[in-house]
N, C-alpha and C positions, 0 to 999 in steps of 0.2 A: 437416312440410312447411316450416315458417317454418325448422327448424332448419337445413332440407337449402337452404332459398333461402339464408339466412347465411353456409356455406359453400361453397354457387355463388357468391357476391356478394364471399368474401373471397379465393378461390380466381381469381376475376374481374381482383380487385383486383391480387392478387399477379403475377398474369401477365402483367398493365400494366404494373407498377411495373417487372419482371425485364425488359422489352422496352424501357420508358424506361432503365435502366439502361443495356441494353447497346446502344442507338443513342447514347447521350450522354457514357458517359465512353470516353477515348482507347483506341485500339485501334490494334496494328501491322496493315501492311497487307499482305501476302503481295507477294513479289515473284519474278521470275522467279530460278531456280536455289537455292529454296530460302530466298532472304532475306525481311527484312524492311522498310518502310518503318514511321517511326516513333519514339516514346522520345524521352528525355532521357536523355543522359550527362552525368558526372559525374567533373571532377578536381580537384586542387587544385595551388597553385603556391606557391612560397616568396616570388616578388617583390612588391612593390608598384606596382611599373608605374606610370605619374606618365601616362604616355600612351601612348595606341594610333596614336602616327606612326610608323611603320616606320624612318623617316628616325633614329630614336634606339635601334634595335635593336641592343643588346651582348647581349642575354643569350638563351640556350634559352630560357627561358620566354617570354620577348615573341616569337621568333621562332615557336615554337611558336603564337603566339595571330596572328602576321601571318601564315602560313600559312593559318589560316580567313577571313581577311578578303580578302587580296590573294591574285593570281597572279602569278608571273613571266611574264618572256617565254619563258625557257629553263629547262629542269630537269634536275638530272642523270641521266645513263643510263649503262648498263655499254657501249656498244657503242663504239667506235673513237674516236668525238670525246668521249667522256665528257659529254655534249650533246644534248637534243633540243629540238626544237620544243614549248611549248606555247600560250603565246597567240600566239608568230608562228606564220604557216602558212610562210614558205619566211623566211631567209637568203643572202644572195647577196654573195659577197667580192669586190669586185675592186680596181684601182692598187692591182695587189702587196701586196693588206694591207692597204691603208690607208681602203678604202670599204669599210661593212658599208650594204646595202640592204634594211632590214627590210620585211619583210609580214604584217600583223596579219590573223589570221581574221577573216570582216565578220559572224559571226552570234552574236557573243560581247556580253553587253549588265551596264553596271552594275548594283548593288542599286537597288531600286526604292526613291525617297528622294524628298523634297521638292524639293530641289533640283535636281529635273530637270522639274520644273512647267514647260512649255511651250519644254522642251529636250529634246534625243536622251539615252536613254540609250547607247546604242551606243557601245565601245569603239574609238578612231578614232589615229591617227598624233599626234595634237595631246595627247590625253595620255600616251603613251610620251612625246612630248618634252617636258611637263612633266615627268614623275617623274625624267626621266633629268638635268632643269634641278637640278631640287631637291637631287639627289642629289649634284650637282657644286656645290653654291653651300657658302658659308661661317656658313650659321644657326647659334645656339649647338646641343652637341649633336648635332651630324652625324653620327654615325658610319660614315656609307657615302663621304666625300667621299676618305678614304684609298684605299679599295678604288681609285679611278675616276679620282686626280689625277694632271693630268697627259695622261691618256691619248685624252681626246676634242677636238678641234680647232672643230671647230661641227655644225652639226643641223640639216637642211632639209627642210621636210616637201612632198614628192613630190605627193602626190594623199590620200584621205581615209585609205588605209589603209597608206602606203610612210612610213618615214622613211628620211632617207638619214643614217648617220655619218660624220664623217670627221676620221681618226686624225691623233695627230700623227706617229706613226711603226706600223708593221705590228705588229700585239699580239694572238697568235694566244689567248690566255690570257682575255681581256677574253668571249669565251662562257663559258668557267664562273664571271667574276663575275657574269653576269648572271642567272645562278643561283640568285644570294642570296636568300632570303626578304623583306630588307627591300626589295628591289627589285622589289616587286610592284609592280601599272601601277595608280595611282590618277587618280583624275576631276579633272580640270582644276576643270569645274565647279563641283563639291563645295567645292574648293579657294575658288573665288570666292565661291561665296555663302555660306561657316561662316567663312571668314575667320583670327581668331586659334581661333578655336573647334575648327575641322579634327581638334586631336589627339583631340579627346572625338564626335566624328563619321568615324570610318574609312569611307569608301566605296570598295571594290572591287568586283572579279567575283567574286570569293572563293565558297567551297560554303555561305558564312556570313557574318549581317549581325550588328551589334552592337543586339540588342535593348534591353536597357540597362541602367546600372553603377553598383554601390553603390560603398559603401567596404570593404564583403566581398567582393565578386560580381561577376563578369563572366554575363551570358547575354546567347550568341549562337542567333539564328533561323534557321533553315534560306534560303536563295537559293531560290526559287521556282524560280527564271529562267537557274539556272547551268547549262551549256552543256554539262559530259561526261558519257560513260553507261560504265557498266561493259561488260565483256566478254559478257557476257549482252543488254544492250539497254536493263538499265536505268538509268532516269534517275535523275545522283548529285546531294545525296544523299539517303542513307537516313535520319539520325535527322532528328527536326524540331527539338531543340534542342539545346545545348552548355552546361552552366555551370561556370565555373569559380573555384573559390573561394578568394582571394585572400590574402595576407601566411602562408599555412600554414606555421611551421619543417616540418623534418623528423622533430621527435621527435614532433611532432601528426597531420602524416598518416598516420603508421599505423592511428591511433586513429581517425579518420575513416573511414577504410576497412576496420576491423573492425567498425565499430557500421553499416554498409553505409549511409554518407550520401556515400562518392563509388566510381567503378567503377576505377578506374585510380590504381596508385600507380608514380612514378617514382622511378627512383634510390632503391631504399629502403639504406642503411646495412647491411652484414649482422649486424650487432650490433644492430639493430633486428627482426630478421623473427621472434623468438619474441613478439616485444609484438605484431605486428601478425596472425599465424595462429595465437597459441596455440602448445602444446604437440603431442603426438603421443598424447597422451591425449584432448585435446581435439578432435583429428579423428576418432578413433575413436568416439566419442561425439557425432560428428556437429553438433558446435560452432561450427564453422569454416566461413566462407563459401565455397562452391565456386568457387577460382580458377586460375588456368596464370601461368606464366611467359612472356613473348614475349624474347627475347635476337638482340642485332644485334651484331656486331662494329663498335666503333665509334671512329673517326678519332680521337678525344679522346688526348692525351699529356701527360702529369704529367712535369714534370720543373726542374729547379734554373738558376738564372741569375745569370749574373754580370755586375757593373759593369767590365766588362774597360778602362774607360776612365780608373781608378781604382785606385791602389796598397789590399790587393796583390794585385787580379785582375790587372792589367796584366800578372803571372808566369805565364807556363805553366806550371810547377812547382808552384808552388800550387793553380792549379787541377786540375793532377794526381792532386795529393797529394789534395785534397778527394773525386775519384773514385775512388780506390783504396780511399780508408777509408770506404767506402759499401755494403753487403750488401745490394744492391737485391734480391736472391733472400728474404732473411731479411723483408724489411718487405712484399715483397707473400703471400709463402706463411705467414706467422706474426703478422705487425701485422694486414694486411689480408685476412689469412686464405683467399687465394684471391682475392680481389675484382681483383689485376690482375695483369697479366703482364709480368712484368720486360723491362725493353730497356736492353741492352748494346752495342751497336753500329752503333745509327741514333737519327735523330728522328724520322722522315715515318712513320706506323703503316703497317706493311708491308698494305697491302691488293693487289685483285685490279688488275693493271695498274700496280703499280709495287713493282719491286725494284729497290736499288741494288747494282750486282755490283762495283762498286769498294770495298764495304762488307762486301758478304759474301766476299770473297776473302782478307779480314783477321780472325785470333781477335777475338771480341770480349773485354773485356775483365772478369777476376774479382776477386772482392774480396781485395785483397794487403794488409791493414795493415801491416804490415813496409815493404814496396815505400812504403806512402803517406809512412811517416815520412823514408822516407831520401829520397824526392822534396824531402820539406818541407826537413830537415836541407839539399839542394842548393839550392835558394833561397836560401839564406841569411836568411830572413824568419820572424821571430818573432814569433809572436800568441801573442797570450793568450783575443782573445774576439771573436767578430765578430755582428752581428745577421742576425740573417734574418727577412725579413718574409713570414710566411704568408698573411694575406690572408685569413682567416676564422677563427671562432670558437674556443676552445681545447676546445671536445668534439665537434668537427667529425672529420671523417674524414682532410681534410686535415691539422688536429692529430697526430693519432694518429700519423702517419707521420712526420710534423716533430719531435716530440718525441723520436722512435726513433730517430732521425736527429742528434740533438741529441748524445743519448747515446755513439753509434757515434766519433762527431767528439771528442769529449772524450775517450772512450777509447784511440782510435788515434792522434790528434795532440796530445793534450792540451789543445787550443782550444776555449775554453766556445763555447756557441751560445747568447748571448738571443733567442726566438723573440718577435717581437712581433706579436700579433695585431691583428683589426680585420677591417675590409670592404677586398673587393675593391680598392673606387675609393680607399679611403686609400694601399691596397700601391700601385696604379699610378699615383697622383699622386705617391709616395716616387720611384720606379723613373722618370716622366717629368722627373724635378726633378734627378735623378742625385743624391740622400740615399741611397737604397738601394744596396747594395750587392752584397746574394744576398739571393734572392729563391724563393720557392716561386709557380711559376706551372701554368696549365691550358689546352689549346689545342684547341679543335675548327675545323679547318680553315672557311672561310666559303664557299666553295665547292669542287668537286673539284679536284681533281693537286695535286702535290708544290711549285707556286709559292705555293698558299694561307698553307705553313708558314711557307717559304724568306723569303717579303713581309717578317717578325715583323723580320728583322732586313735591314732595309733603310733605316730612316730616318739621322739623320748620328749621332747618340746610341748606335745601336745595331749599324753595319755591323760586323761583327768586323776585316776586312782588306779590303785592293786588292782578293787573290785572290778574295776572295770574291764584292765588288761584282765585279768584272770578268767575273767567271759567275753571278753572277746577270744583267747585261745582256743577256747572250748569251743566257741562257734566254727572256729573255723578248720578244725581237726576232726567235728562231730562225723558220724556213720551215715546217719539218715538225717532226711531232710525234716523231720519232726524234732530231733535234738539241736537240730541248727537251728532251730525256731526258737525253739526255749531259751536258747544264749543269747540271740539276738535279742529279743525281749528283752531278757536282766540289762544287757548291755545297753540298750534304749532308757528303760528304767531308771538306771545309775545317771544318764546326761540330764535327764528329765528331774531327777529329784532334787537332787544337789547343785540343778539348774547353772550347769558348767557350758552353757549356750541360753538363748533366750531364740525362739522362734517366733517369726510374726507372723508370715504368711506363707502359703502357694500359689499358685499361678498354672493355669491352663495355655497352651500354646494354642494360640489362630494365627491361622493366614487369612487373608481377602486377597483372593482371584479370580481374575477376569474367566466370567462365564465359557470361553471359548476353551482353557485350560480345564480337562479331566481326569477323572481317575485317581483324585490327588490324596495320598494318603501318608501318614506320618505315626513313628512310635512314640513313644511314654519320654525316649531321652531327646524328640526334635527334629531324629532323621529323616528325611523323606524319601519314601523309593519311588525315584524317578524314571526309573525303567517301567513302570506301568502307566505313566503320565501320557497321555496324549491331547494332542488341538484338534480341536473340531468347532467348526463357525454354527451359532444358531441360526 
């Protein structure tokens, strides 16, 4: 009897404990169409991020992480305007171009913050015309005031939820900068009461708030309060948290995401993906984390630049010569083993809604060494050795290809190539100082259409020609979206012929994540909306 009460009493116990268990620790929550609400995802990134002000966004990663915090007003879409509505509810254009009359949705509300202690949170006209203040002002660090100078004239705010612009001249372009990720609508307020503090306090409407930041770690919280729902009904989002973990090279993230401490690996290297899944024994064996591929076609263009302002790019011949003796077929099907696809006869990455037929009407061009030398031999111009600044690590990927390239150059024109490495911001502080001379650079357009590219060489340092500026003006003043076409073209045309650039490749963006990771989707410039992301176990 005593023995049979003991295990009634433990059997008792047990059944308490297994019911405390599973009301206390987290649990996904069923949602309509199969999903779930719930989890923690998990990625990492290479940068260090000094700050989450959008205002200083240069890189995927940070835009990547102001995507979870901020919304835009406009986001790109495939449909006619490459344009839509999202935190405005209508657009309204009038004086010929030159008035935009915005309208913000009225049921869209900030993160829920201190600093709205006995204020509205509600998204209002007044902070569209801050963010769009900031974005035009001269703070060190700006990096959105190029997109946008120039082009706004002053800002009146209408009633609580209208602002009105107005142009200094009609800029039909000016929707898809507003596109931009760093151009999400942040709180006036926020602004006032954090002060210098602001970059370490991001407040938007974002699907996510900045819970809080090590010197490792980002984690972001889910938005209680954010405003869209999926195509089913329900409300986004799904995970309740984001962490993302901080200064990771890329020879480490593999390793992280085979000992399964993050769900998502970007851009992996393909000289990397046997460290990161193993072998094909190791799957067989059931070793390997169960993961997919997600692959976008993606806007990014790789490709070579000259100081044309500066003997001896100043030569068309030379710069001739320099493309002839280039096997861009050989360095992406054999360096990069596939990793990208050669371009021969444009810059602007041919996507849906734009070809240039003034471009494809012309062979593109193949690799002639012979043709390169007797270009050079026409110059009249004798090198022995020119530098090139790559602009990242020398067992980088971008190395990899610069070095082939090093070699190709030497063989065909006899011209050494010292490759000097370093970061980014050193190549483009060479390249803004006019030191550099050829250059290895990388370009994801900043918002949609073909002016995002065409912009690159618009400042006075960098115009190639009249003809060029001359259409570029046009394009970007044009009526309708058919004359913007036409300009853009010439203006592609003119980089293309006079070969004032040399393009080698594109590049497709994938992730590989872990099967339990859904919904995963990603645009043309890298973003991911992770407000539709949800974990679900197989």
């Amino acid at each position: 009897m005593i023995k049979r009460t003991i295990i009634f009493r433990i059997g008792a116990l047990s059944l308490l404990v297994g019911l405390a268990i599973f009301f206390v620790l987290p649990k996904n929550k069923a949602a309509k169409g199969g999903k779930e609400y719930g989890g923690t995802l998990r990625f990492a990134i290479g940068s260090k991020l000094y700050t989450l002000n959008p205002l200083t966004s240069n890189s995927l990663d940070q835009q990547r992480l102001d995507a979870l915090l901020f919304d835009p007003l406009l986001i790109a879409s495939a449909n006619k305007n490459g344009w839509r509505p999202f935190l405005a509810k209508r657009v309204q254009v009038t004086s010929g171009g030159k008035k935009l009359i915005i309208q913000l949705k009225d049921h869209i509300y900030f993160h829920s913050d201190p600093c709205f202690r006995f204020h509205s949170r509600q998204l209002s006209a007044e902070d569209l015309e801050y963010t769009l203040s900031e974005a035009l002002s001269k703070k060190p660090n700006n990096q959105l005031e190029p997109l946008l100078h120039g082009l706004i004239k002053s800002m009146h705010i209408r009633d609580r939820f209208t602002l009105e612009l107005v142009l200094n001249d009609a800029y039909t372009h000016i929707f898809h900068i507003l596109t931009h990720p760093g151009l999400g609508i942040r709180s006036k307020r926020a602004a006032q009461y954090y002060g210098n503090n602001i970059d370490w306090h991001p407040v938007g409407t974002g699907a996510f708030c900045l819970d809080h930041a090590s010197a490792n770690e980002f984690v972001f919280q889910k938005n209680e309060d954010y405003w869209r729902h999926d195509n089913h009904g329900n409300r986004l989002p799904f995970l309740n948290q984001i962490s993302v973990i901080r200064q990771v090279p890329p020879s480490k993230e593999h390793v992280l995401f085979s000992q399964n401490q993050i769900d998502l690996l970007f851009d992996l290297p393909l000289n990397q993906l046997n460290q990161a899944f193993g072998s094909l024994n190791d799957a067989q064996k059931g070793k390997n984390e169960l993961h997919d591929v997600y692959s976008k076609p993606s806007s990014k263009i790789h490709y070579l630049g000259f100081n044309t302002q500066r003997f001896p790019f100043t030569n068309e011949l030379v710069r001739k010569a320099f493309l002839y003796a280039i096997d861009v077929d050989y360095l992406c099907n054999v360096v990069l083993k596939g990793e990208g696809r050669p371009v021969k006869n444009h810059f602007i990455p041919e996507q849906s809604g734009y070809v240039n037929p003034l471009l494809k009407k012309q062979e593109g061009w193949v690799y002639q060494p012979s043709f390169a030398r007797q270009l050079l031999l026409e110059s009249t111009i004798k090198l022995k050795q020119i530098p090139l600044y790559v602009g990242a690590s020398p067992n980088s990927t971008p190395a990899l290809w610069c070095q082939e390239l090093a070699k190709m150059l030497q063989k065909n024109l006899g011209i050494r190539v010292r490759l000097i490495y370093g970061s980014a911001e050193s190549k483009n502080k060479a390249i803004k100082s006019g030191k550099a001379l050829f250059w290895r650079a990388g370009w994801v357009g900043d918002y949609p259409g073909p002016e995002s590219y065409l912009k690159i060489y618009t400042s006075k340092t960098d115009c190639p020609s009249a003809r060029y500026k001359h259409f570029y003006n046009a394009c970007v003043v044009a009526k309708t979206n058919t004359q913007q076409q036409q300009f853009a073209n010439r203006c592609e045309q003119e980089l293309i012929l006079h070969t004032y650039l040399i393009p080698i490749y594109t590049e497709d963006f994938f992730v590989i994540y872990k099967l339990r990771a859904r919904n995963f989707t990603m645009n043309r410039s890298g973003v991911v909306d992770f407000a539709n992301v949800y974990l679900k176990e197989l």
